[in-house]
MDAnalysis code that builds the backbone (N, CA, C; Angstrom):
import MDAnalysis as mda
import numpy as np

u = mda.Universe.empty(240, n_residues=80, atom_resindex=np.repeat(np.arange(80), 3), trajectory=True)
u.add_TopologyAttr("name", ["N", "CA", "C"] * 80)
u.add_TopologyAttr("resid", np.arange(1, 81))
u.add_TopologyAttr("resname", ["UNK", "UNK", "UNK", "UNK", "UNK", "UNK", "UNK", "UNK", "UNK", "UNK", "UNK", "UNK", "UNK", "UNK", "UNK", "UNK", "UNK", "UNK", "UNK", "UNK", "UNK", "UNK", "UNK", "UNK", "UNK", "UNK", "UNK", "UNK", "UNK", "UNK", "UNK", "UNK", "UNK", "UNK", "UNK", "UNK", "UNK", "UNK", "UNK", "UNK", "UNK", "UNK", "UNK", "UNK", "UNK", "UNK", "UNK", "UNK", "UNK", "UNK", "UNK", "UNK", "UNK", "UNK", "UNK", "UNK", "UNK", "UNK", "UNK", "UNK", "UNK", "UNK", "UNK", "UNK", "UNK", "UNK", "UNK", "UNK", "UNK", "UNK", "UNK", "UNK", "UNK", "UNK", "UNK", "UNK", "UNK", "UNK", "UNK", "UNK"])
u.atoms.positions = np.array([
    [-63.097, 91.880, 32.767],
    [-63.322, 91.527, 34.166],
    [-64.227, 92.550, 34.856],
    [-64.068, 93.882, 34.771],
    [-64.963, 94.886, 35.151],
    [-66.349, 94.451, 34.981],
    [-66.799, 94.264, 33.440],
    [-67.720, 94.272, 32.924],
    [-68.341, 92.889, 33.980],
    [-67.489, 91.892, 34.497],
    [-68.400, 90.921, 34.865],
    [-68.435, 91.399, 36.526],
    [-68.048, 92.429, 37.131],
    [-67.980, 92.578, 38.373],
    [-66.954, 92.110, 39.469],
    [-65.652, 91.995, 38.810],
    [-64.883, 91.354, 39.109],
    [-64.139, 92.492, 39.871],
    [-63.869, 92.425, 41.483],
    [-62.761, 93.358, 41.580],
    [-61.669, 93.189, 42.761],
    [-61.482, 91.690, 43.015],
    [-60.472, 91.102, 43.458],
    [-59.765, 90.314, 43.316],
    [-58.470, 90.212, 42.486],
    [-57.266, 88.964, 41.964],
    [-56.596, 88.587, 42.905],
    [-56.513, 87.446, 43.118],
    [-55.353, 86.640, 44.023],
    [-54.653, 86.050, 43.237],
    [-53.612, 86.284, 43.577],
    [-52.623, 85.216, 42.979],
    [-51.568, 84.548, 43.999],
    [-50.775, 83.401, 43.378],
    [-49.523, 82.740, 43.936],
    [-48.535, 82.741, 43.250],
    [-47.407, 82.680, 44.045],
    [-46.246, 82.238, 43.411],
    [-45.425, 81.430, 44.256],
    [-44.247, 80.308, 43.529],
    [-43.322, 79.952, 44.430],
    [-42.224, 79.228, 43.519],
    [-41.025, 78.984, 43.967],
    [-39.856, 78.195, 43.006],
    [-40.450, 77.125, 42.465],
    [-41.521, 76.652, 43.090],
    [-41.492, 75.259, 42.319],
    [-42.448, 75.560, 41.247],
    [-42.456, 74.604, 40.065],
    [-42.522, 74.518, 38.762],
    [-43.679, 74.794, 38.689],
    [-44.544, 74.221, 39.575],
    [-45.882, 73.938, 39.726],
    [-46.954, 75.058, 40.101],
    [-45.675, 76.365, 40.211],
    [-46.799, 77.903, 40.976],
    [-45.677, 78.695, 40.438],
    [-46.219, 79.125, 39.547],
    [-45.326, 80.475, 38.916],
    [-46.286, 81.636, 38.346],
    [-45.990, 82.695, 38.395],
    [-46.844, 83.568, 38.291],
    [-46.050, 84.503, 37.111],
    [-46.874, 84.630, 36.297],
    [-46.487, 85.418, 34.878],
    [-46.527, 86.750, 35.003],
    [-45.359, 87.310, 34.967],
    [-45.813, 89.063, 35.293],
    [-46.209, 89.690, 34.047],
    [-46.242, 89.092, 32.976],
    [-46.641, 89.188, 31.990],
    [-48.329, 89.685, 31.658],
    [-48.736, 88.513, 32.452],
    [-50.920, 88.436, 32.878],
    [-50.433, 89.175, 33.259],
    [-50.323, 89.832, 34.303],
    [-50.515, 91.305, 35.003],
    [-50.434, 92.682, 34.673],
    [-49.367, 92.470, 33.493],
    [-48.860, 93.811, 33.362],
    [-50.028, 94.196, 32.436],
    [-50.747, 94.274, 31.666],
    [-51.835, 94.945, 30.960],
    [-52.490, 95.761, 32.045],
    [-52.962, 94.776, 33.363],
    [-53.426, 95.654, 34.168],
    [-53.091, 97.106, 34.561],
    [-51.691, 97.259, 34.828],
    [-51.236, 98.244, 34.892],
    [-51.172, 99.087, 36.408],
    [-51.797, 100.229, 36.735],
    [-52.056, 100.595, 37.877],
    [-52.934, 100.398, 38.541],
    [-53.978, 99.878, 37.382],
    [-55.438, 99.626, 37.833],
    [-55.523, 98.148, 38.960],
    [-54.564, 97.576, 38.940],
    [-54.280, 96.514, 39.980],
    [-53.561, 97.130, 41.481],
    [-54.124, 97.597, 42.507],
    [-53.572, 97.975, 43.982],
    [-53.433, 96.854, 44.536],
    [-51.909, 96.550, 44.915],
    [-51.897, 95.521, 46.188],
    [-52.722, 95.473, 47.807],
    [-53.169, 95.214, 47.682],
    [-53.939, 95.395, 49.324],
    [-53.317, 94.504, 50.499],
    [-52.871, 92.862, 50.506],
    [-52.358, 92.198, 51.243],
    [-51.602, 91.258, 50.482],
    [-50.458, 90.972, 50.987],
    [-49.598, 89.932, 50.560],
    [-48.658, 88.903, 51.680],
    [-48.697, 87.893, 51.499],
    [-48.998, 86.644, 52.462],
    [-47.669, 85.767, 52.078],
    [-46.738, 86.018, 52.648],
    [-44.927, 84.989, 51.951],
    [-44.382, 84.114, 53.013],
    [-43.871, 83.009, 52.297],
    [-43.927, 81.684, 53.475],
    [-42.415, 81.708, 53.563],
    [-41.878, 82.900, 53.069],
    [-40.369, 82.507, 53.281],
    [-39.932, 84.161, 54.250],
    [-39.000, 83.916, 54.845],
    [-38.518, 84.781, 56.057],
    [-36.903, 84.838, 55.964],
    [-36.371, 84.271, 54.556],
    [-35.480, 84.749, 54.206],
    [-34.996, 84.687, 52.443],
    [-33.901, 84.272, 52.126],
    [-33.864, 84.174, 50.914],
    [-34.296, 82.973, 50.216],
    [-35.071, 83.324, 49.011],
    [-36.026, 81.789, 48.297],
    [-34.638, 80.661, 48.320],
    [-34.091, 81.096, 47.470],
    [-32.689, 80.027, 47.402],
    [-32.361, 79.619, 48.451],
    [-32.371, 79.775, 49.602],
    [-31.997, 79.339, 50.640],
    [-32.577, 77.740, 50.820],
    [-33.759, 77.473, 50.067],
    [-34.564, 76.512, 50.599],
    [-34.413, 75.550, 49.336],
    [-34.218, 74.112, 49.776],
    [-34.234, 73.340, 48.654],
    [-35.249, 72.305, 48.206],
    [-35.807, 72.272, 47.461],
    [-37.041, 71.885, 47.031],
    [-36.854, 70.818, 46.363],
    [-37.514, 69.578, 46.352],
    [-37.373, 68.321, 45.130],
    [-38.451, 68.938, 43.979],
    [-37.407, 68.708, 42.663],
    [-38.177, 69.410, 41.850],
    [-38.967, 68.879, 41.087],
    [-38.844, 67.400, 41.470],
    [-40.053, 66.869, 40.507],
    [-41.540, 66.455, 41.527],
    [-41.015, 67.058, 42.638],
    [-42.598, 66.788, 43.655],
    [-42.837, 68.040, 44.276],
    [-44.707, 68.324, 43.670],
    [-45.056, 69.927, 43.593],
    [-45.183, 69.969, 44.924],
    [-44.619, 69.817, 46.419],
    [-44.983, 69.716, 47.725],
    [-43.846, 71.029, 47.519],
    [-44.782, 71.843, 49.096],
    [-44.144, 73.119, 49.310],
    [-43.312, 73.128, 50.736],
    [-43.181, 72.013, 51.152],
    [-42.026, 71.960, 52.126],
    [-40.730, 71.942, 51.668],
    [-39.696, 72.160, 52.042],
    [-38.319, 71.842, 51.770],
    [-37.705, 70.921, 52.135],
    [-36.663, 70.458, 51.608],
    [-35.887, 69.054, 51.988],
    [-34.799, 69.559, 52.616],
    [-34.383, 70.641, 52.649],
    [-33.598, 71.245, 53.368],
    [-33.453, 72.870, 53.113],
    [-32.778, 73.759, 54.185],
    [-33.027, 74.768, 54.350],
    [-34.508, 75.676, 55.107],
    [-34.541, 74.663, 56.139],
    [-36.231, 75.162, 56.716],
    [-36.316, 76.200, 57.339],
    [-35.065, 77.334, 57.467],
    [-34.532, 77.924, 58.033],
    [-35.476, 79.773, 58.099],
    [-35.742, 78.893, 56.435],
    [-35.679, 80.598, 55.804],
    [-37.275, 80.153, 55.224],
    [-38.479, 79.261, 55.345],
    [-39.442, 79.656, 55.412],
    [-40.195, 78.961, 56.943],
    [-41.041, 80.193, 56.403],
    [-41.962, 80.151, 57.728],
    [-43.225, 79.462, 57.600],
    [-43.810, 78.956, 56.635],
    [-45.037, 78.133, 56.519],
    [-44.779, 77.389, 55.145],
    [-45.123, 76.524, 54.949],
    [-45.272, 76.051, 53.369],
    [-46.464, 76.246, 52.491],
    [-45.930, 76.263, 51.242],
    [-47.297, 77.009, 50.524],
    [-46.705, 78.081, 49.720],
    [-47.481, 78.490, 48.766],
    [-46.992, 79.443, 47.967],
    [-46.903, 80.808, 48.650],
    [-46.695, 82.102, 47.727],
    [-46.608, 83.046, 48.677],
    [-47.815, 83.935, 47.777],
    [-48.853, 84.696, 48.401],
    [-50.205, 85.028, 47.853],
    [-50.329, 86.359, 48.513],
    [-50.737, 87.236, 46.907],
    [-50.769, 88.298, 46.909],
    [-52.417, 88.662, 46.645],
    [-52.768, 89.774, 47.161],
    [-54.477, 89.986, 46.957],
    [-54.319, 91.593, 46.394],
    [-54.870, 91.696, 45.117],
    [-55.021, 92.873, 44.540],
    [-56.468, 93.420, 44.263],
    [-56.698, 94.332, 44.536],
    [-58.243, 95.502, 44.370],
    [-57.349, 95.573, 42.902],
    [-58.762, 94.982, 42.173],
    [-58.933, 96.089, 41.084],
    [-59.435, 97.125, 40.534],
    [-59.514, 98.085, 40.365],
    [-60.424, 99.415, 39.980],
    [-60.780, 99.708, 38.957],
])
């Protein structure tokens, strides 16, 4: 990624099936990944919110309590 001039990753994550984020990809990075901003649609606990799990929509069917926007939750990392 260096080599192509690459030096900002975004990513998402969220319960549903459809946005999961592998901490796995990341971890090679190591330190060389700095968080700079991170962006979460929930304002309390994920479980709190109940999701239909076979439809990738990021609203809840109940528990609207505990997020604050729908949508995944997106993290922006500098890479160095």
């Amino acid at each position: 990624l260096r080599g192509a001039g690459v030096r900002w990753l975004v990513t998402h994550d969220h319960v549903l099936f459809s946005s999961h984020l592998d901490p796995d990809v990341l971890a090679p990075f190591g330190e060389r990944l700095v968080l700079r901003a991170e962006f979460d649609p929930f304002r309390g606990p994920r479980d709190a919110a109940l999701f239909d799990a076979q439809d990738a929509y990021y609203v809840p069917m109940a528990g609207f309590g505990v997020v604050e926007r729908p949508g995944p939750s997106v993290r922006i990392y500098e890479l160095r």
